[in-house]
Structure formats: structure tokens, C-alpha cells
N, C-alpha and C positions, 0 to 999 in steps of 0.2 A: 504494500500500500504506500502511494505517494502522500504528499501534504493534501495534493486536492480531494483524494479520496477520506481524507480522515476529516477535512473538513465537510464533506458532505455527511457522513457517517454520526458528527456533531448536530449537523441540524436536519437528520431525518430523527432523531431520536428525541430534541423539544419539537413541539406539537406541528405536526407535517400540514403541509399546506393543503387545503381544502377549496381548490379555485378549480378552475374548467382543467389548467395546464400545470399541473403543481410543477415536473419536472423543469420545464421554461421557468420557470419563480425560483427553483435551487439551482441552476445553472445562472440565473442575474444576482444574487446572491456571493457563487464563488468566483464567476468570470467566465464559465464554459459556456455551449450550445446546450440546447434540450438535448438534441444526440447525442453530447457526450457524457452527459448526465444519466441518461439510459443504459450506455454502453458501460461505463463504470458499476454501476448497481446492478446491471445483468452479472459482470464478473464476481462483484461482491456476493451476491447471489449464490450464482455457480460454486467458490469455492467457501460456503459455509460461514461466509464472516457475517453477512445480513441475513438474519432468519426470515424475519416476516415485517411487514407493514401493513397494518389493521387500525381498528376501532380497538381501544383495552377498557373493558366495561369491570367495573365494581361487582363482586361475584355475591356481597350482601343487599346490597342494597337491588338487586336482581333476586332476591327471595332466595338465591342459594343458600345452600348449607355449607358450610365449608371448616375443614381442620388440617394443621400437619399430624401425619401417622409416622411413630415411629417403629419398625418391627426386630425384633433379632432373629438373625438365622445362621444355623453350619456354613461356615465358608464355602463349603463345596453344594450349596442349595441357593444361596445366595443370587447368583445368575438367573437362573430357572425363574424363581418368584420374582426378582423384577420384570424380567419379561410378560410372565401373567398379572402381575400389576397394572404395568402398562396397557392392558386390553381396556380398560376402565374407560370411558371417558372424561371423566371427571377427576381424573391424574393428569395434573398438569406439570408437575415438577417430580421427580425421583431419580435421587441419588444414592450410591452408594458413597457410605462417610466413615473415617476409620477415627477412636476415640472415644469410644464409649463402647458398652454392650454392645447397643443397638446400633446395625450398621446396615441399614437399610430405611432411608429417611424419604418421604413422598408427602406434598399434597391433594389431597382429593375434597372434588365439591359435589354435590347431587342436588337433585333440583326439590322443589317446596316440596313436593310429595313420597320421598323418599326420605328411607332411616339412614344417618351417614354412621350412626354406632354400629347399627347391625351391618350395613356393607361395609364395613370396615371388620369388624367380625369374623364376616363371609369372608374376606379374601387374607385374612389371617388362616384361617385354618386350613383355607382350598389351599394355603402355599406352604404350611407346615411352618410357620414361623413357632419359633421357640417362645416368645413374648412380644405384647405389644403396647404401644402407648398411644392413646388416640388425646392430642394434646391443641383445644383448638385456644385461638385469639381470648384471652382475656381483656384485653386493654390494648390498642396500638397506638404507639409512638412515633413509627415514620414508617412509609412505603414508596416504592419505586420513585426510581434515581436515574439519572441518565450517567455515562461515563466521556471523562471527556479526551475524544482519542487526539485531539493535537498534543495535549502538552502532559497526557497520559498521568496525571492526577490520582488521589487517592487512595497512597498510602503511606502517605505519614501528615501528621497536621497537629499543629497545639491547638486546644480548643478547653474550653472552661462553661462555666457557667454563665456570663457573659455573651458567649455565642447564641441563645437562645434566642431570637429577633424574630417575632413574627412568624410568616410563614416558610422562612430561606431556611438555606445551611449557610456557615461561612465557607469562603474561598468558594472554588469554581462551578460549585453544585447549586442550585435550586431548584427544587421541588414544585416549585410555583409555576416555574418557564419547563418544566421536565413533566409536569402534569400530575407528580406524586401527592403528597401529604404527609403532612405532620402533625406534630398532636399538639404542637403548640398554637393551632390553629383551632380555636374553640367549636367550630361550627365542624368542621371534620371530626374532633375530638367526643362529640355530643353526637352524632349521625352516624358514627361508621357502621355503626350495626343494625340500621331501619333499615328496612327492604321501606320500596317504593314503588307504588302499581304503577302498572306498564299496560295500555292494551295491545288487542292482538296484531291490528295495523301494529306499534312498536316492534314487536317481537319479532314481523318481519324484517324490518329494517335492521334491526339488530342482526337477525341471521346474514344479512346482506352482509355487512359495516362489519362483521366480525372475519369475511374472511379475505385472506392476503392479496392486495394490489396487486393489479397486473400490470409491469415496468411498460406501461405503451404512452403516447403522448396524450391522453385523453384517458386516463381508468377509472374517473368517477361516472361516465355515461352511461357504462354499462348496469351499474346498481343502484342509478337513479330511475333508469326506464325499467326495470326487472320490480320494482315498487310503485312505478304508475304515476313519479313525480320529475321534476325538472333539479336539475343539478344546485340550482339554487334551494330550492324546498329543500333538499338531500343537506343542504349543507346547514340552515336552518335549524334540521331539525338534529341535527349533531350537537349543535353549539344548547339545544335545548336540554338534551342529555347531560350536558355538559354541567349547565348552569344546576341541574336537579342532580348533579353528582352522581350521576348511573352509569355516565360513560367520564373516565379521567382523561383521557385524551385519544387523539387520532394520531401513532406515532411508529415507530420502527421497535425491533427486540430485534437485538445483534446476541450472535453467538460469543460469550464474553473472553474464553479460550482463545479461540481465532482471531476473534481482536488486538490480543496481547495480555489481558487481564488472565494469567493462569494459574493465577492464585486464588481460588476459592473455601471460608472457612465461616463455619457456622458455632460462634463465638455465643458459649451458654452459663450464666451467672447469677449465684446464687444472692438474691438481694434482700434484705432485711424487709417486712413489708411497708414498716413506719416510712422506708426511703423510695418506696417502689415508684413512683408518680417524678420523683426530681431525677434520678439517677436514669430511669426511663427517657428524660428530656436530655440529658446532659449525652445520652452513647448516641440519641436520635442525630445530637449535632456535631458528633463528629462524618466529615464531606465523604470521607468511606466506607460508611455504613449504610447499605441502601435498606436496608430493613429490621427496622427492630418492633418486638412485642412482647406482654408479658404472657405466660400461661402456666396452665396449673402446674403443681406437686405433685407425687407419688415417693411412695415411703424409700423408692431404689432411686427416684432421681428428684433432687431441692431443687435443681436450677429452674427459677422464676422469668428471667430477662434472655432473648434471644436477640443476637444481633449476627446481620450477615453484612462479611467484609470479602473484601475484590480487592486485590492487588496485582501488579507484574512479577511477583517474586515472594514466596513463600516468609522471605524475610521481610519482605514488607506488610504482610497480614501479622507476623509478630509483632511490628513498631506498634500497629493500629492495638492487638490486644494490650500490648505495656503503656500504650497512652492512655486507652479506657479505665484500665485497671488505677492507674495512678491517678490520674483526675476525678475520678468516682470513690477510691478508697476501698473497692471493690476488688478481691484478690481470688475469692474462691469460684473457680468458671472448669472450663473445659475448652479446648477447642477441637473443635470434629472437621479436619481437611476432607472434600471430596475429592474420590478416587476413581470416581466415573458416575457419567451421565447417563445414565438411564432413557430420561426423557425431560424435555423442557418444550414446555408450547405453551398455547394461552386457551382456557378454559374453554370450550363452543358451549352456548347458551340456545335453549329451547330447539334442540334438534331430536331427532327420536334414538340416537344413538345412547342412549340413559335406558330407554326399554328394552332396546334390541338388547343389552348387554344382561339385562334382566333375565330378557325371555332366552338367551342361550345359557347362559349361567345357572341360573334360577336359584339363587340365594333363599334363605329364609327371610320371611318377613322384610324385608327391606324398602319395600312399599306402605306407608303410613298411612294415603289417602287417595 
């Protein structure tokens, strides 16, 4: 990747352009043509650096259920059950992570009418895991982050109390312009967990808006006329989602490996409860942390606070946990390096593949309603 490619790779990832010709709008931006804009994001494409560019809708406030699972299993079973994990649709994220028991770590969401304990349950046992922990969001403190591939950012920063400002991080991250949240944001802080009715008109557009752009000079036509509306309407009713916090932005998910970021660690810390709400704000703002939240106890595992850091260098996910750690006062953590991707996508919302999975699986109970 040259400088242009990384600077495009910066601003497909704050909130991507929503006009007739988005590409013509990030080629006047870096200085290319629309064709060379296309041509670079075909390659990006091609060799795995750019995943997808979509709509990223809020999987709560969309009436989903959603938790991280953690499960343990025999090294040599380990493989197998991720792969059947992944049949899920509602695994959006699973990794294998070395550092604890538990070494096989996944997201999963299911829609309002489904049990996410019992199919979580169900795919415990269909895979022989040893134990599990179904550990969902108590409280969050920040979510999605953009990364910034010019000046490669992100792992190392002093940051204090101080830093807490509104809705930003310091230094080159905001949440604001990235589309994320924070919990210093009171009205995100109070809402993260209302679902919001949607009608059926929505849901289509939704299923439209969720799936990945087609690199051509013109790709909102087509999922404006597939809904019955004008590209303007289409974009309208984005920014409407937008404002009702359904949908957090219209924006790219880069593969963070390929990019350069190969350092990935899921940073977990046992925090006293009296400090839980400050200490929670204080790991939100350091600019390396694209995710932190509290969740429950179990009698094998105290840690309270999860925070996930991205580095270029294993040594630089260390700086980021000794700066947390010293700043907060906070010493007793864990950190869990992932050792492979399983799977990384973004959640599909109101598509029937939730039943199909059902009706081939056929879980107990895991249907509520």
C-alpha cells in the first residue's frame, strides 16, 4: 500500500459518502480520478485489506439479543467447533485466544424471538465444549473506532482523567467522525440498550443498506430502485436511522491484520465495583482501545472490564496494557492475544437465515415467540 491508498482506506472508514458518485467525492478529496479510486479499492478488495463497505446498524436497539460467549475446549476439538460455530448467523466475530481457560471467544446475536441462552447452550454441547460462559454487555463505555492507516496510531498514548471530553478520544481517534460511541456521551450512555420499532418498509431497506457496495461509479442506484425510492429518499432515510441511532454509520470494516494492525488483545480487568463507572471512562479514552465494556462475574472468572486493543506489534499492545494499568491503579487483568480468526463480518439483520439454521439444527427451545 502506497500513501494514497492509506489515505483513502482513512476516509472510507469515517462515514463514507452517500451522494449519486461517492467514489468521484474520494478521488476530489485525495487528488485521483473516480477510476483510480475504483481501481485501488478493487485491489484493496482482492487482496483482503478492505473487507466490506455497508450500513453498521446497532444490533440492540434493532431488538436483537446479543452477548460475547466464551467456551473451553481440547486443543485438538478446538478447530472443528469453531467451524460449527460459524454456521450461526448471528456469529459475527470468533476467535481463537490463548490466556485463559477459555480459548475459544465468539459473538452471537439472535433476533427478538429467539432464546440467545438456550442457543448458546445448543451449540455448547453440539460442539463438546468443556465449559462455557455466556457473558453479555453490562454497561458500555466505548464502541467502534476507526484506525488511522497514515500515521499508523495506536499504540502507545498518555492519557489521564483529563482526557474524558465529550464525545472524542484524544489524539487521532474520534468516535464522533468514526461513527462509534462512548459512554461519556449521556444520551448513548442512557439508550444503548432500547430497541427501537422499525417497520416492515425499514427492514427492507435495512436488508438492502446492510449488504456490501458494489466498487462501480454509481452503487447506491441499485438499492435505491430494489426499494421503490430515488437515491435521494435512500439517503434521507439513512441519515434518519442515523439520527434514531439504529444505524451508527454508512462506512468500510478493513481487515485489521492486513492492514498492519497484527496485534490483537482482549485486555480483561478485575475492577472494584465502587470504581467501575470512572475507571470504565478512563480505559474508554485511551485512542487504542476500540472497545471497552463491563460484564458479569463467575466464581472461575472476577474480571469485570473488557477492553480491546490493536497494535502493529505485540509490544505495543503491552505499552497500551502498562499504560491502562498505571493510570487506572488497576493491576489485576489478563490478556488473551488472538491466534486466529475464525470469523469476522457484520451481523445480517431480519433475513430468514436465523430459521433456516433452526430448522436444520433444530436446537431445543430456542425459539421464545
Amino acid at each position: 500500500m502506497d500513501i494514497t491508498d492509506r489515505k483513502l482506506l482513512n476516509l472510507i472508514q469515517a462515514p463514507f459518502p452517500m451522494v449519486d458518485q461517492p467514489f468521484e467525492k474520494l478521488g476530489e478529496e485525495v487528488g485521483i480520478s473516480e477510476s483510480e479510486v475504483l481501481e485501488r479499492l478493487s485491489e484493496l478488495k482482492r487482496t483482503n485489506v478492505l473487507r466490506q463497505i455497508s450500513a453498521i446498524f446497532d444490533t440492540r436497539r434493532l431488538g436483537f439479543k446479543t452477548t460475547l460467549v466464551a467456551m473451553a475446549y481440547d486443543p485438538e476439538m478446538l478447530h472443528d467447533a469453531a467451524m460449527e460455530i460459524n454456521k450461526h448467523p448471528g456469529v459475527s466475530h470468533n476467535y481463537a485466544r490463548e490466556g485463559s481457560y477459555y480459548n475459544l471467544w465468539f459473538t452471537l446475536a439472535v433476533p427478538p424471538e429467539h432464546d440467545l441462552e438456550a442457543t448458546a447452550d445448543y451449540m455448547s454441547r453440539k460442539t463438546g465444549a468443556l465449559e462455557q460462559r455466556i457473558m453479555p454487555t453490562k454497561r458500555f463505555f466505548k464502541i467502534g473506532v476507526n484506525f488511522d492507516m497514515v500515521n499508523k496510531k495506536g499504540s502507545s498514548f498518555n492519557f489521564s482523567p483529563d482526557n474524558i471530553k465529550g464525545n472524542s478520544s484524544p489524539g487521532n481517534v474520534n468516535e464522533g467522525q468514526a461513527g462509534g460511541e462512548n459512554a461519556a456521551n449521556k444520551e448513548a450512555a442512557d439508550s444503548w440498550n432500547q430497541a427501537v420499532p422499525v417497520t416492515e418498509a425499514e427492514k427492507n431497506a435495512i436488508r438492502g443498506m446492510q449488504e456490501d457496495l458494489e466498487l462501480i461509479p454509481r452503487p447506491y442506484d441499485a438499492t435505491a430502485k430494489q426499494l421503490g425510492m430515488t437515491n435521494e429518499e435512500l439517503f434521507a432515510l439513512a441519515k434518519d436511522f442515523q439520527d434514531r441511532r439504529i444505524m451508527r454509520r454508512y462506512s468500510a470494516v478493513l481487515h485489521h491484520r492486513r492492514s498492519g494492525f497484527r496485534a490483537n488483545a482482549m485486555i480483561v480487568w478485575k475492577v472494584p465495583e465502587e470504581r467501575s463507572e470512572e475507571v470504565g471512562l478512563m480505559m474508554a479514552s485511551h485512542q487504542a482501545v476500540t472497545h471497552c465494556y463491563e460484564r458479569p462475574t463467575f466464581p472461575d472468572w472476577p474480571y469485570t472490564h473488557f477492553t480491546m486493543v490493536h497494535a502493529t506489534t505485540e509490544e505495543g499492545c503491552e505499552e497500551i496494557n502498562n499504560e491502562i494499568s498505571e493510570a487506572t491503579g488497576i493491576s489485576e487483568r489478563l490478556v488473551l492475544y488472538s491466534t486466529r480468526e475464525y470469523k469476522k463480518t457484520r451481523v445480517r439483520y431480519f433475513v430468514p437465515d436465523y430459521d433456516e439454521y433452526l430448522d436444520t439444527e433444530k436446537p431445543d427451545a430456542v425459539i421464545t415467540a
